[in-house]
DRENDOKE-435418 format. One record per residue (C-alpha): x negated, z, y negated. Coordinates in pm, 1 decimal. Example, Ala and Ser with C-alpha at 12.3 -4.5 7.8 and 13.67 -1.06 7.14 Angstrom:
<pavos>
((-1230.0; 780.0; 450.0))
((-1367.0; 714.0; 106.0))
</pavos>
This chain:
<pavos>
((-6960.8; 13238.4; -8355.5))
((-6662.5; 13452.8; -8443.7))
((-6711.7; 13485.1; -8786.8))
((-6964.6; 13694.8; -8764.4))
((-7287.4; 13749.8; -8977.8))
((-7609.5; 13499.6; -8937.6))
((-7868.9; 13629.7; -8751.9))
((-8117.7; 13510.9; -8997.0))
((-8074.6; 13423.9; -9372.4))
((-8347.5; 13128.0; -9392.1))
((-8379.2; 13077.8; -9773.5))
((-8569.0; 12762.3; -9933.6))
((-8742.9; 12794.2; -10267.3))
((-8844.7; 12425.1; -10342.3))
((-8905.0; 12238.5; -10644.3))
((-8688.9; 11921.5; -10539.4))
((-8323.8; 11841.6; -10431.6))
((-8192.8; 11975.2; -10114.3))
((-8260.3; 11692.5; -9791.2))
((-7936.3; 11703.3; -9680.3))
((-8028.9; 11557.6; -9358.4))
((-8323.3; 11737.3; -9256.5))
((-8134.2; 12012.5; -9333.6))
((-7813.2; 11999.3; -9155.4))
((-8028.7; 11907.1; -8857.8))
((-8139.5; 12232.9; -8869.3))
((-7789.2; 12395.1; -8899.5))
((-7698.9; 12170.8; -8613.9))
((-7988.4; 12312.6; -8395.6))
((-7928.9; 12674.7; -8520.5))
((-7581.9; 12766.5; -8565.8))
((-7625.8; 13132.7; -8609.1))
((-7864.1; 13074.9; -8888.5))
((-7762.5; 13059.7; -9279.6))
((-7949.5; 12800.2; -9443.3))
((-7989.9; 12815.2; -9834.8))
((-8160.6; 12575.4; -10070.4))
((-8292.6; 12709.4; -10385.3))
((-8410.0; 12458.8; -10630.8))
((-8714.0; 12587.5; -10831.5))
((-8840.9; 12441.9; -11216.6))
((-9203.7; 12410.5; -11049.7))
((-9418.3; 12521.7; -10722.2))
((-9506.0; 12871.5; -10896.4))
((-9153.3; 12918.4; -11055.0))
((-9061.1; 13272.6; -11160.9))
((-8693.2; 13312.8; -10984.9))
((-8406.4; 13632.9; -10984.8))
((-8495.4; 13907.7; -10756.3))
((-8169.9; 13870.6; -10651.1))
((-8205.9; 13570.2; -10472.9))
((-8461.1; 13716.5; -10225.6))
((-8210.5; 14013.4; -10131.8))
((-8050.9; 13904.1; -9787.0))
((-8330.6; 13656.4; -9687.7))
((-8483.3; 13771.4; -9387.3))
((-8756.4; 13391.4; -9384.8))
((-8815.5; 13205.6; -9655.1))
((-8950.9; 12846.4; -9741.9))
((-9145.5; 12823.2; -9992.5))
((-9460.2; 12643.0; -10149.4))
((-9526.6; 12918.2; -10409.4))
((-9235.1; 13111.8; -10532.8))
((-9242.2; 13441.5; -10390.9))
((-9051.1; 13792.3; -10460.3))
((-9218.2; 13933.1; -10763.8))
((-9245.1; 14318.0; -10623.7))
((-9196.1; 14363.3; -10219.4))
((-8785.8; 14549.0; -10297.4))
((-8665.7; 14234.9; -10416.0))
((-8663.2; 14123.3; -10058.7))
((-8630.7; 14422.6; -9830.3))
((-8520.4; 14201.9; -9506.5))
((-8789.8; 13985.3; -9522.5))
((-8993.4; 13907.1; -9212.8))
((-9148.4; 13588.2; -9197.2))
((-9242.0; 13344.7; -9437.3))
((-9344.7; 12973.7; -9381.7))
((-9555.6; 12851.3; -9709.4))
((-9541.2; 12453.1; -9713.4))
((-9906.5; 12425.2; -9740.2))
((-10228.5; 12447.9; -9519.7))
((-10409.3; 12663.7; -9765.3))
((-10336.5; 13053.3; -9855.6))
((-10627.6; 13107.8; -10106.1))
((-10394.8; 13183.9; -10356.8))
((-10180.1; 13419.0; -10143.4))
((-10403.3; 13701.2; -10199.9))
((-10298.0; 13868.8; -10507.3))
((-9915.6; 13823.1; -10399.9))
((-9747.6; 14199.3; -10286.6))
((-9560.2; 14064.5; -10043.2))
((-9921.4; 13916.8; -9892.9))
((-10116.0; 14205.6; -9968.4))
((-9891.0; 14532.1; -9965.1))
((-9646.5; 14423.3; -9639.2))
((-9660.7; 14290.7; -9254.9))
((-9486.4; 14018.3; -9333.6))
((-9550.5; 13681.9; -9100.6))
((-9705.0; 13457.8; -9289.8))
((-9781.2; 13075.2; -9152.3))
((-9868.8; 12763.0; -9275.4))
((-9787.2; 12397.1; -9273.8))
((-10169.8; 12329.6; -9127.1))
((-10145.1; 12014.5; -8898.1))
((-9918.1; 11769.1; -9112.6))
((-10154.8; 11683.6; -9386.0))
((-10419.1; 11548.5; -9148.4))
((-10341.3; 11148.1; -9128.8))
((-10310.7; 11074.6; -9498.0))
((-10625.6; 11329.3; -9634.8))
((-10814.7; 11132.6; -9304.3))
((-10736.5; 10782.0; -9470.1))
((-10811.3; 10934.4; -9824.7))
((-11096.2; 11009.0; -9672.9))
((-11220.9; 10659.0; -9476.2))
((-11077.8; 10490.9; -9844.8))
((-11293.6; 10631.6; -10065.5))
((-11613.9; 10606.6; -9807.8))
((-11574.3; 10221.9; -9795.5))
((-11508.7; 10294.6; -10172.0))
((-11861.8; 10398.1; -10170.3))
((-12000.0; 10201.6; -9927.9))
((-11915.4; 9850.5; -10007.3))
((-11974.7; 9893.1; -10358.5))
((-11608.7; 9817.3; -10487.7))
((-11576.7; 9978.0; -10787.9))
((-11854.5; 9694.4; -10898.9))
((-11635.0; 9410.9; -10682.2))
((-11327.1; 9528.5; -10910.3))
((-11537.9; 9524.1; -11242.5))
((-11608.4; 9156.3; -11129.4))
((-11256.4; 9097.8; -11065.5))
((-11128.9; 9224.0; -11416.7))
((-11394.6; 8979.5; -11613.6))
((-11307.8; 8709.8; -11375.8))
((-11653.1; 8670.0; -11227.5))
((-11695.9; 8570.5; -10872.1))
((-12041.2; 8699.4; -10910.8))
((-12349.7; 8569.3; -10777.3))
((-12650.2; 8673.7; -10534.2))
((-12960.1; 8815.1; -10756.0))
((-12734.4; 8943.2; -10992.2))
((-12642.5; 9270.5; -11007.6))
((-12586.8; 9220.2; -10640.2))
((-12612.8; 9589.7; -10525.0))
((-12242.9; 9457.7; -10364.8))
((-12412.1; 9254.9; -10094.3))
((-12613.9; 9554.6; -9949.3))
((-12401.7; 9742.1; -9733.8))
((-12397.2; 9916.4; -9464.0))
((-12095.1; 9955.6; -9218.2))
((-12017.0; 10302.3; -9018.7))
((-12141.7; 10261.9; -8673.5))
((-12396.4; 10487.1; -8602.0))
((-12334.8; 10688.6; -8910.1))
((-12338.5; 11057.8; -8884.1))
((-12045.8; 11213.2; -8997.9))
((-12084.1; 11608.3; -9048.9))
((-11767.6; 11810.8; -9067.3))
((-11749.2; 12125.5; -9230.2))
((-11490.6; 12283.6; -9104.8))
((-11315.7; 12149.8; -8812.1))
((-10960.9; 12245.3; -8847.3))
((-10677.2; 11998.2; -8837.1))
((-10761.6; 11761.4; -9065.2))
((-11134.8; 11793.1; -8993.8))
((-11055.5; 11703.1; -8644.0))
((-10778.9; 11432.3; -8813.5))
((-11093.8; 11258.6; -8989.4))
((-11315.7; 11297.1; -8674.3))
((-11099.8; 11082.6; -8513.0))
((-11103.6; 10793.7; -8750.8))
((-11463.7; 10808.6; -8839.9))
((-11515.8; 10800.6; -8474.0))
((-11293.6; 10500.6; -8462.3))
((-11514.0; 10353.2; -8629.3))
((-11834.4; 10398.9; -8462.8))
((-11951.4; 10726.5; -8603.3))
((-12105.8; 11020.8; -8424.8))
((-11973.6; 11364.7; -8565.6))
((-12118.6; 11710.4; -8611.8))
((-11873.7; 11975.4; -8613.9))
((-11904.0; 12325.3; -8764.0))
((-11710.6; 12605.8; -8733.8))
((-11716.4; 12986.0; -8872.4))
((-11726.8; 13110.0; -8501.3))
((-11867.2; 12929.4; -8197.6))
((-11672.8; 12722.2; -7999.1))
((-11905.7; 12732.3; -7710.4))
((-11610.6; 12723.7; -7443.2))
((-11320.4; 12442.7; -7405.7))
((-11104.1; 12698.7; -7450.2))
((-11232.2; 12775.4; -7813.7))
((-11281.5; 12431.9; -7856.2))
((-10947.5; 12333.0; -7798.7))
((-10657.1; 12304.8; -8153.2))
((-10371.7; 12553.6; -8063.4))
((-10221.2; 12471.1; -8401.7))
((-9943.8; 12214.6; -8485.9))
((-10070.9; 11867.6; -8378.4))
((-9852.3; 11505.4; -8479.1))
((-9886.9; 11329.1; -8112.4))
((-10104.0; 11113.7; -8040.5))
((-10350.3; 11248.5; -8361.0))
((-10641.0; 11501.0; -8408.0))
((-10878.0; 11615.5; -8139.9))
((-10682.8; 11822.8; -7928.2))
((-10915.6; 11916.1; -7721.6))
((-11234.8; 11913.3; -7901.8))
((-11396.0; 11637.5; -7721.5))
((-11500.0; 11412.9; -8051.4))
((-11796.2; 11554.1; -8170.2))
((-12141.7; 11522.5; -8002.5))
((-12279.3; 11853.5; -8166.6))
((-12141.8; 12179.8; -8308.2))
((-12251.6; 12429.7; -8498.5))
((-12105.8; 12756.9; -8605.8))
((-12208.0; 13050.4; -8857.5))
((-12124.6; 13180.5; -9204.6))
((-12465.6; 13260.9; -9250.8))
((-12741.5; 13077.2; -9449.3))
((-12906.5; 13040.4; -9165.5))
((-12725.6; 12818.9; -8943.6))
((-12525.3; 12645.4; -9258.7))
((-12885.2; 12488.7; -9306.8))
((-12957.9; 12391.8; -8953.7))
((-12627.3; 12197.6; -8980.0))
((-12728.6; 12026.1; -9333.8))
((-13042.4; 11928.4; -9187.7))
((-12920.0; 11698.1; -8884.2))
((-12957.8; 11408.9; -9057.3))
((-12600.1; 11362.9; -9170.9))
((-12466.7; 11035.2; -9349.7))
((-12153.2; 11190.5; -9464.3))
((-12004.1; 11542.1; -9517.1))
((-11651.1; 11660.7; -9511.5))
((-11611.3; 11992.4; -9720.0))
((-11283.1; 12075.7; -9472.8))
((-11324.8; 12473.8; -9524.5))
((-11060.2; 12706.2; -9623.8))
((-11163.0; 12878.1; -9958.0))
((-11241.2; 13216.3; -9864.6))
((-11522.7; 13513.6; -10016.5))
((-11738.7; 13386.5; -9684.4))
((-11675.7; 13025.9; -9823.0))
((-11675.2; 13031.3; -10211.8))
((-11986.2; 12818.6; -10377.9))
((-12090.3; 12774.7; -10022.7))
((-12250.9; 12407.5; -10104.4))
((-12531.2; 12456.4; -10410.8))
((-12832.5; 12361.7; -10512.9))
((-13034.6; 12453.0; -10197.6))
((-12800.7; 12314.6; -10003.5))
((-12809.8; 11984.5; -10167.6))
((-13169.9; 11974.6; -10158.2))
((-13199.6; 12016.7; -9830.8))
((-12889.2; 11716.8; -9744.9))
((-13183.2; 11531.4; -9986.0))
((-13460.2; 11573.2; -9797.4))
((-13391.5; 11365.2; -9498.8))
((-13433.6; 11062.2; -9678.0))
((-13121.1; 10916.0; -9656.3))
((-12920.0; 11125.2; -9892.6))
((-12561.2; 11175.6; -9748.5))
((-12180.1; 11095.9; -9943.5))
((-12029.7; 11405.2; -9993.0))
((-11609.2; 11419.8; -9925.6))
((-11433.1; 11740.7; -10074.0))
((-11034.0; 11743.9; -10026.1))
((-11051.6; 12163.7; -9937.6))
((-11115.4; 12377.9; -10286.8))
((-11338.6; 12273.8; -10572.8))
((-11492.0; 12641.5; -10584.6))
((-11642.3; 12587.6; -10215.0))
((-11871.6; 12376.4; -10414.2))
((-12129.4; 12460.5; -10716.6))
((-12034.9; 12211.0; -10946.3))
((-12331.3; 12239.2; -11170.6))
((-12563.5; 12176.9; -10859.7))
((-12309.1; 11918.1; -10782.3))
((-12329.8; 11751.9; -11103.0))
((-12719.2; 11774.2; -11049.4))
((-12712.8; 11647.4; -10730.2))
((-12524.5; 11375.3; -10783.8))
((-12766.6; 11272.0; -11073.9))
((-13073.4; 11370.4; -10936.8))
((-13027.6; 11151.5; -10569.6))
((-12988.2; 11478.6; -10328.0))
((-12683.4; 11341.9; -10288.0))
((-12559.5; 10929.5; -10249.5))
((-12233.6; 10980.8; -10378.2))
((-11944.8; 11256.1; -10391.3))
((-11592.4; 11182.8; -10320.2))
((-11381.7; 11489.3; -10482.3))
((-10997.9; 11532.2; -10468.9))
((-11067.1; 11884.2; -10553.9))
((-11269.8; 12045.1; -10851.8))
((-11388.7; 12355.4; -11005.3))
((-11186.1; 12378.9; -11254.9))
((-10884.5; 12248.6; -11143.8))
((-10788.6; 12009.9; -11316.6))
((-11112.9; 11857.5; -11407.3))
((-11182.3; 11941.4; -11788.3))
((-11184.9; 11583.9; -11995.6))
((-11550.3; 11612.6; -12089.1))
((-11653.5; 11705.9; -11765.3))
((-11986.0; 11497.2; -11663.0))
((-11814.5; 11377.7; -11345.0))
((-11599.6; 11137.0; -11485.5))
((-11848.1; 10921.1; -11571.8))
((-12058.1; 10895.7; -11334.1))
((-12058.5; 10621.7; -11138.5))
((-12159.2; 10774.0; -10810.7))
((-11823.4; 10981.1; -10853.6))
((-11520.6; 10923.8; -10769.1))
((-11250.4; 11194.1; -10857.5))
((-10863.2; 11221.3; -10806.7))
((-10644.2; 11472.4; -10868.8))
((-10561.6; 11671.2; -10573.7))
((-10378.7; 11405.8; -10409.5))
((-10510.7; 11297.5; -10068.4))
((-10253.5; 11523.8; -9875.0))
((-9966.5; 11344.0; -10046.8))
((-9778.6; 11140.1; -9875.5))
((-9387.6; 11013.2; -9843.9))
((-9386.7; 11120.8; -9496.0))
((-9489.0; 11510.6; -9595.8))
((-9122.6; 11649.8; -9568.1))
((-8994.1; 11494.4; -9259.1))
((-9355.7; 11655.3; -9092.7))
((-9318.3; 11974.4; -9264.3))
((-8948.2; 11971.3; -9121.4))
((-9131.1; 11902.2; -8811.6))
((-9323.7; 12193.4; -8786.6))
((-9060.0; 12402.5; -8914.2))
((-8789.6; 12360.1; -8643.9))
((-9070.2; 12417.6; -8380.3))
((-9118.9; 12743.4; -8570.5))
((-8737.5; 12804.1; -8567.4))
((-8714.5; 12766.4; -8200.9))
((-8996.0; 12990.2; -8097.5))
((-8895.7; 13239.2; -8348.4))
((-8561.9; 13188.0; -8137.6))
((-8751.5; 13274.9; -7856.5))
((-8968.4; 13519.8; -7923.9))
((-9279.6; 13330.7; -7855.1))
((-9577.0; 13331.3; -8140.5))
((-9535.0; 13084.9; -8407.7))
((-9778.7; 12815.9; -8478.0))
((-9993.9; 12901.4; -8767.6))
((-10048.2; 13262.8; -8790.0))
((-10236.1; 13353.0; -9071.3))
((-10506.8; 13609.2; -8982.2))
((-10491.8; 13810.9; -9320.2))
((-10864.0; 13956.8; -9233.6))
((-10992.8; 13616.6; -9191.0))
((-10804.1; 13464.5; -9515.0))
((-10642.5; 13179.9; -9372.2))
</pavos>
């Protein structure tokens, strides 16, 4: 290369040790790029402006420039999450042009298993099978024996709310296992072209091309949010982005009409607790318009310690972990070199966020 200056200055603000080898696979690929790792205290960690100067992308889960000079060459910036909801107040979001994109597309395998794990959860009763366990109790027919009515998937309905990535990630496996989905989307996908996932997909997972579900629905309206609610559903993924369209979108109408079809459905949030009412959640959850509730997300976040939904034992809550997993690095490295090499190119990233839109 001559010597000369990197093209781009790619700087990572993370909050654990550089991976050496996911790294220098990248400096490997991309010569003419200057790679530097910038270990951070934690994911919202105030850093020196200083450090920003020369980078022209950075890395980064939530450390950002404090005030848009402290990084004057910026131009694109990969956040290693799917969600921006707390982008907005950032100047380098609101007051620049910067490229922003996401990490949408890796998290969709483990939040889908979170997801089918705390359904059977539900379904076959085992938080009453592991109470047994603990006092040593095989446990007999006619007593207590809720445990020995269940009901498997097939022919469930499985509504998804929001049929991004991992929406589409948990269509698949609930499909898998016998389940008919309902998709719903903010805007119609009434074409296979809209139908179709243009994002970052891991092969062989998702729905590609849009060919799981037997009905969709679209709208941000009341209107057509109902229609959906009313079709009967068994289950409902909260998969929305957290936007103003989408904030306290699920409340107490909403819940009584998933109650009035008889069959009241489980209710799976691993998107934002403030999509959800939790009062009318709460409710809901003790007044039968809802089976059960599956939350890895709350409102507030975390979950206050006298919070009502602790103890109740149609609720099961965890702390914001279902899109953990030990493979989330190597897949965020993933989507990040296939960044690099259309950035390379010129060719639009994956993952645009569409600041009008919010995510």
């Amino acid at each position: 290369m001559g010597g000369g200056e990197a093209m781009e200055q790619i700087l990572f603000t993370l909050t654990y040790p550089e991976p050496k080898a996911l790294l220098d696979k990248l400096r490997k690929e991309y010569p003419a790029y200057a790679f530097t790792w910038y270990e951070t205290s934690s994911n919202r960690a105030t850093i020196a402006s200083e450090i920003f100067k020369s980078a022209t992308i950075l890395v980064t889960l939530g450390t950002f420039p404090q005030d848009t000079s402290d990084a004057p060459n910026l131009k694109w910036i990969q956040v290693f999450s799917a969600g921006t909801d707390r982008l907005a107040n950032k100047p380098i979001y609101r007051d620049t042009d910067v490229l922003f994109t996401t990490m949408s597309g890796i998290h969709g395998p483990q939040i889908a298993e979170w997801a089918i794990m705390t359904t059977l959860i539900t379904n076959h009763k085992y938080k009453q099978l592991y109470e047994l366990q603990k006092q040593h109790k095989w446990g007999k027919r006619g007593q207590d024996d809720d445990y020995h009515h269940v009901n498997d998937l097939v022919g469930q309905r499985l509504g998804v709310l929001g049929y991004g990535s991992i929406g589409r990630q948990v269509a698949r496996a609930g499909q898998s296992m016998g389940m008919e989905v309902l998709a719903y989307t903010a805007t119609p996908k009434n074409t296979k072209e809209k139908r179709r996932d243009n994002g970052f997909i891991l092969p062989g997972l998702g729905d590609p091309e849009g060919e799981i579900p037997k009905e969709w629905y679209s709208g941000l309206d009341k209107e057509n949010l109902h229609k959906f609610l009313r079709q009967d559903l068994d289950l409902l993924l909260v998969s929305v982005p957290l936007t103003k369209d989408t904030e306290k979108m699920l409340g107490k109408e909403e819940f009584e009409i998933l109650g009035k079809n008889g069959k009241p459905p489980l209710l799976l949030n691993i998107a934002r607790g403030k999509i959800v009412d939790t009062e009318a959640l709460i409710s809901a959850l003790k007044g039968g318009e809802l089976r059960a509730a599956a939350l890895d997300v709350t409102d507030p976040e975390p979950l206050p310690e006298d919070s009502e939904l602790w103890d109740l034992d149609n609720a099961i809550v965890t702390p914001h972990v279902s899109g953990i997993g030990e493979a989330y690095t190597d897949r965020a490295f993933l989507l990040l070199g296939e960044n690099l090499k259309r950035w390379q190119k010129g060719e639009k990233l994956l993952n645009v966020v569409n600041r009008g839109r919010g995510y």
